[in-house]
C-alpha positions in Angstrom: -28.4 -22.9 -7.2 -26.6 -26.2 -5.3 -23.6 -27.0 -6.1 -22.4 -30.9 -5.5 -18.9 -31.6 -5.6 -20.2 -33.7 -9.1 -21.9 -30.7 -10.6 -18.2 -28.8 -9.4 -16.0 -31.1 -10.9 -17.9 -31.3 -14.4 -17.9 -27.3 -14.2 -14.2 -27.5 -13.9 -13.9 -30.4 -16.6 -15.7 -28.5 -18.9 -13.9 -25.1 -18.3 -10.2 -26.7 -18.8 -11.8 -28.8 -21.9 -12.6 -25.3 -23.1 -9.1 -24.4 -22.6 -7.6 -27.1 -24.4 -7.2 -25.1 -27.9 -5.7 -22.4 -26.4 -3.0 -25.0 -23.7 -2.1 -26.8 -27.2 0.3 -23.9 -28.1 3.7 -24.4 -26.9 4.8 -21.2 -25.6 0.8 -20.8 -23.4 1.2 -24.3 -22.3 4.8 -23.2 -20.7 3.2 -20.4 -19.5 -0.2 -21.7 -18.0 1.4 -25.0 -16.9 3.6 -24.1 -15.1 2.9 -25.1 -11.3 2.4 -21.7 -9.8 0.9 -20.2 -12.6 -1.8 -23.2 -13.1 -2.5 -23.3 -9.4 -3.6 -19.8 -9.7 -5.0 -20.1 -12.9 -7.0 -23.2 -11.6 -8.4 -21.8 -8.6 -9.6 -18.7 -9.8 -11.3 -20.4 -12.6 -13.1 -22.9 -10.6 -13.8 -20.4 -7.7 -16.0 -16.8 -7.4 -13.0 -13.9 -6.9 -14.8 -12.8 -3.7 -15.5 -16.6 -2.2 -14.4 -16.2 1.4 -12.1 -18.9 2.7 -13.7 -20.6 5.5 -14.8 -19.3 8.9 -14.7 -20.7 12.1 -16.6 -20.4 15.8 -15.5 -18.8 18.5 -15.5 -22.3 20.7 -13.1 -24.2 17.9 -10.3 -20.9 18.5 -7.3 -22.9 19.0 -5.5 -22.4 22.2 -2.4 -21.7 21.1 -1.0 -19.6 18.4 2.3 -20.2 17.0 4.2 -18.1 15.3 5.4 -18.3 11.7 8.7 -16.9 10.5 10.5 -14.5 12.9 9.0 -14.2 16.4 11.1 -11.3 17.1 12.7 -8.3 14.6 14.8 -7.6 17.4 16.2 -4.9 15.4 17.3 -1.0 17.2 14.2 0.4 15.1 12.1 -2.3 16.1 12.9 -2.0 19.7 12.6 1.5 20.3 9.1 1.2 18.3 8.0 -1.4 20.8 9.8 0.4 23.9 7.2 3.1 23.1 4.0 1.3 22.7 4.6 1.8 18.9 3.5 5.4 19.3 5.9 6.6 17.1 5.0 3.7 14.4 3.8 5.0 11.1 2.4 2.6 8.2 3.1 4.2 4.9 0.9 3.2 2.0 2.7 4.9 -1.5 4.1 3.7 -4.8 1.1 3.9 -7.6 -1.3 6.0 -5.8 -2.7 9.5 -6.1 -2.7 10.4 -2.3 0.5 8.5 -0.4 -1.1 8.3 3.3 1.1 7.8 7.1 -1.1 6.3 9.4 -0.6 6.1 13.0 -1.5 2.8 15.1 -4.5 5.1 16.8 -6.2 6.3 13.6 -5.9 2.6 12.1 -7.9 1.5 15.3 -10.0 4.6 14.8 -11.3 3.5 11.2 -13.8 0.5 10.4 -12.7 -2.8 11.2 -13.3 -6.3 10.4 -13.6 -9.6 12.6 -13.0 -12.5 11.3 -12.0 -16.4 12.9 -10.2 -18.5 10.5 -7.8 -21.1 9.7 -3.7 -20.4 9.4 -1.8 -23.1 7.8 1.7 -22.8 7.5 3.9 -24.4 4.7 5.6 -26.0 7.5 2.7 -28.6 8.2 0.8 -26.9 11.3 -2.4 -25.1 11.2 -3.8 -23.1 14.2 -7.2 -21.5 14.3 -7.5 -17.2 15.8 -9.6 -14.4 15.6 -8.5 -11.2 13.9 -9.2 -8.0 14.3 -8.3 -5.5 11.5 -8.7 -2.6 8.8 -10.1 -3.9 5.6 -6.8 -3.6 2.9 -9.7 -2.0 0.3 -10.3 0.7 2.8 -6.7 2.1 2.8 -6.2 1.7 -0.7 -9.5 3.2 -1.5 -8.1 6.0 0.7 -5.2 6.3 -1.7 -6.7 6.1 -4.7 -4.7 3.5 -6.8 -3.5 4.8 -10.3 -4.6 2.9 -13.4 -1.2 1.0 -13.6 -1.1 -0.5 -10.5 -1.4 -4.2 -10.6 0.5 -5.4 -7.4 0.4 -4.8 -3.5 4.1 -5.1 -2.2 4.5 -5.3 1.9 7.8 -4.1 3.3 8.3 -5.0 6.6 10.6 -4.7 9.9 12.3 -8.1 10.4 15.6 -8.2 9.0 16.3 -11.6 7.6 19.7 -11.0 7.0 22.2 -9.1 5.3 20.0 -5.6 6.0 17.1 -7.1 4.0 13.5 -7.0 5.3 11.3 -9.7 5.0 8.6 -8.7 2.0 6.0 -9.9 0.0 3.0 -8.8 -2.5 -0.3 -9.7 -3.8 -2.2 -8.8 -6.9 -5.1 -6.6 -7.0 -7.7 -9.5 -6.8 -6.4 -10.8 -3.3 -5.8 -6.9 -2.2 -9.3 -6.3 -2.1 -10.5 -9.6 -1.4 -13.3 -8.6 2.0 -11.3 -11.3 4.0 -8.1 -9.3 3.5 -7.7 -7.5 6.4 -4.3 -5.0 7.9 -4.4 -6.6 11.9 -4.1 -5.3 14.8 -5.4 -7.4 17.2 -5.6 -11.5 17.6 -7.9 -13.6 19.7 -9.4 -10.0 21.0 -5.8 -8.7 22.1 -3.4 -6.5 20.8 -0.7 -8.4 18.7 1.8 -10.0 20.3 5.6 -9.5 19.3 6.2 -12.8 18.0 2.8 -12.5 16.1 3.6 -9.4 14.3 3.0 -6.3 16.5 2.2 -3.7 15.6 0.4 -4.7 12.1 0.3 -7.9 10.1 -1.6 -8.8 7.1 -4.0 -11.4 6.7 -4.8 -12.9 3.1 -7.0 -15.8 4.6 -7.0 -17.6 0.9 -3.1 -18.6 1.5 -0.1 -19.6 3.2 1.1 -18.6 5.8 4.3 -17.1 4.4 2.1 -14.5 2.8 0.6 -13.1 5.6 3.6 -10.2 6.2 4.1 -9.5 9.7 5.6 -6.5 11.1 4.4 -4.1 8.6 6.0 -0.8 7.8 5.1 0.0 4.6 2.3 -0.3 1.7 3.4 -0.1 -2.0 1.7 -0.3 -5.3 3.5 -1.4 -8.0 3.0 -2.2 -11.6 5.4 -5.0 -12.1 7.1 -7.3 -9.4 10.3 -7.3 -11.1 12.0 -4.7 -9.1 11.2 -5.8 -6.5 14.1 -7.8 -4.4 14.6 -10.9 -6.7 12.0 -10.2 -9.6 9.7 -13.2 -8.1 7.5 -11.0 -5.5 8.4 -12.1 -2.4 11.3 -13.0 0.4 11.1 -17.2 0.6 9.9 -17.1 -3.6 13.5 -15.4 -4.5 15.4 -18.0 -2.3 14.1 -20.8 -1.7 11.7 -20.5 -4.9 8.2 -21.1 -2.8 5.2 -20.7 -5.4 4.3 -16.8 -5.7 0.8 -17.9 -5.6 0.1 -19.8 -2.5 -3.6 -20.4 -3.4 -5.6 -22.8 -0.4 
């Protein structure tokens, strides 16, 4: 089957014409219309859960890099971490799951991996274009066996942003096992630098930039987001109210 971007849009027409019963209720229509929750609501209608965002070659890499948020957690911990070639570094991955795992740097390298060269584009305004290398987010949760409540992935991370608070942020289920969402290690076929998230950052290639946690430290399932810091799911969502869905 070919789709045209016609035979795309009347899908979509028809689909939100189907909807319209249903978005003529007051309290649905806050709740659906909303901008975050209609993005999301919009681009998983019109799009397959598993389409991969788009992939690049290895000749249109860009060749430079930048990187988003904190280049440096320049933390004690973090230090002595890095000081050490991260050998003492352990991801946790706990919260809603049946067997909480510690995995070292070396056995994350150890297990399958994906490659994949795509696009980052950063709420800023910039985009840049890399090849990662990294452990398929399925794999590890896979490994510890999600319970039935779990609905969200929450990342904890290294960089202090303030006032003892890490930077963090989550995705739902859909995005967590998404093929394209990998746990990195390596960028442009080297070892993460500092400023782009040594030891481990996540990659969720069908968003911002902002979601892609860098200096991971720990993996949590959760059933509900609104424990977590602010109650909206992630660092720049709680303060400076950026969409919890950041959907390209």
């Amino acid at each position: 089957m070919i789709l045209t971007r016609r035979t795309l849009l009347l899908g979509a027409t028809a689909t939100l014409a189907g909807c319209d019963r249903i978005a003529r209720q007051p309290l649905a229509r806050d709740i659906l219309f909303s901008a975050d929750n209609f993005h999301q609501w919009a681009q998983r209608t019109i799009m397959a859960r598993d389409a991969l965002a788009q992939e690049f070659r290895p000749e249109q890499i860009s060749p430079l890099f930048r990187a988003n948020g904190t280049a440096n957690p320049n933390t004690p911990a973090y230090k002595a971490l890095w000081r050490s070639g991260f050998a003492d570094w352990r991801l946790r991955v706990d919260g809603l799951v049946a067997r909480p795992l510690s995995l070292s740097l070396s056995q994350l390298h150890a297990l399958p991996h994906r490659e994949q060269i795509t696009r980052h584009d950063c709420v800023e305004g910039w985009s840049a274009i890399g090849k990662w290398r990294g452990v398929p987010l399925k794999l590890l949760l896979d490994g510890a066996g999600l319970r039935d409540r779990a609905r969200y992935i929450v990342f904890h991370c290294a960089d202090d942003m303030g006032g003892g608070t890490a930077y963090y942020e989550s995705i739902d289920l859909i995005d967590a096992f998404h093929p394209q969402t990998i746990l990195a290690f390596a960028l442009n076929d080297r070892p993460l630098s500092v400023a782009n998230g040594a030891p481990l950052r996540l990659r969720v290639e069908r968003q911002l930039g902002y979601k892609q946690a860098k200096y991971l430290m720990r993996i949590e399932a959760v059933e509900s987001l609104l424990s977590i810091g602010r109650g909206k799911g992630g660092f720049w969502e709680d303060r400076a109210n950026y969409d919890w869905y950041a959907g390209i």
